[in-house]
ZAMARGU-4260 file (C-alpha; in steps of 0.2 Angstrom, whole numbers, plus 5000, padded with zeros to 4 digits):
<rodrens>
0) 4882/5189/5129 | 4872/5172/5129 | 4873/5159/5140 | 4879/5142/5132 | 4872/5126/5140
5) 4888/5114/5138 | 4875/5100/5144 | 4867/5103/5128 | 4884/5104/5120 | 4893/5091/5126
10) 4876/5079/5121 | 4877/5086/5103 | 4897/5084/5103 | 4895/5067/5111 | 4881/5061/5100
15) 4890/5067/5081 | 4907/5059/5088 | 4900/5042/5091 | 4890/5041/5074 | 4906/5045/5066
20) 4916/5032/5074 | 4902/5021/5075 | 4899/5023/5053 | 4918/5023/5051 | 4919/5005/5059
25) 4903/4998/5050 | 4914/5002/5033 | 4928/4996/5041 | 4922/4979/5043 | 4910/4981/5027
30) 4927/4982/5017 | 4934/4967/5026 | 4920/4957/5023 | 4919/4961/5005 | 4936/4954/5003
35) 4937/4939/5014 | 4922/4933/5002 | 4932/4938/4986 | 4945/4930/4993 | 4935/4915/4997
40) 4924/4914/4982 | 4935/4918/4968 | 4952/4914/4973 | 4958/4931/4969 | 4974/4927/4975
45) 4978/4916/4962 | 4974/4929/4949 | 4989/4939/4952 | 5001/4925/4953 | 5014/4924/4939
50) 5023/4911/4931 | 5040/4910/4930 | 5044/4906/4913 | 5062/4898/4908 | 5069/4902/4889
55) 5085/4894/4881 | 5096/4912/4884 | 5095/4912/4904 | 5111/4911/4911 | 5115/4896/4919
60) 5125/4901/4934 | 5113/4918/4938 | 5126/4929/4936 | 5119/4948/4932 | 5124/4952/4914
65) 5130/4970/4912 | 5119/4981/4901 | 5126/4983/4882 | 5125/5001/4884 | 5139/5001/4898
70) 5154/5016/4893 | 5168/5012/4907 | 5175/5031/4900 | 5159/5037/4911 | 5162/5029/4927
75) 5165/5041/4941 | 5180/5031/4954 | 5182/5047/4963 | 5169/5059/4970 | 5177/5077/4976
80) 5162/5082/4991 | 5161/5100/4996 | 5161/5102/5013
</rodrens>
């Protein structure tokens, strides 16, 4: 059996663990700034904004209407549960 040198390891370990948290945050704050200049620069907030728009029919009081397709012989009052 060989002999491992965990110095050695733990170096190599050590080394490929920092790279990867170290490129993981460099993308991490590549993204962020990416959209804080969007965010600045174009107003890109605004783009997904909608209007409300009023028509004659809306209902005054804001009442919910019911659906025209509504059959009262299909509502369920009572539900047996098995237990």
């Amino acid at each position: 059996m060989t002999g491992v040198d965990w110095g050695q390891a733990l170096q190599v370990g050590g080394f490929g663990f920092l790279l990867v948290v170290l490129v993981l945050a460099s993308l991490a704050v590549c993204m962020w700034l990416i959209g804080w200049l969007f965010n600045k620069s174009t107003g890109i907030k605004t783009l997904f904004t909608r209007e409300k728009k009023t028509s004659p029919e809306d209902n005054q009081d804001n009442e919910p209407q019911e659906e025209p397709e509504y059959n009262p012989q299909y509502k369920i009052d009572n539900i047996e549960r098995y237990e």
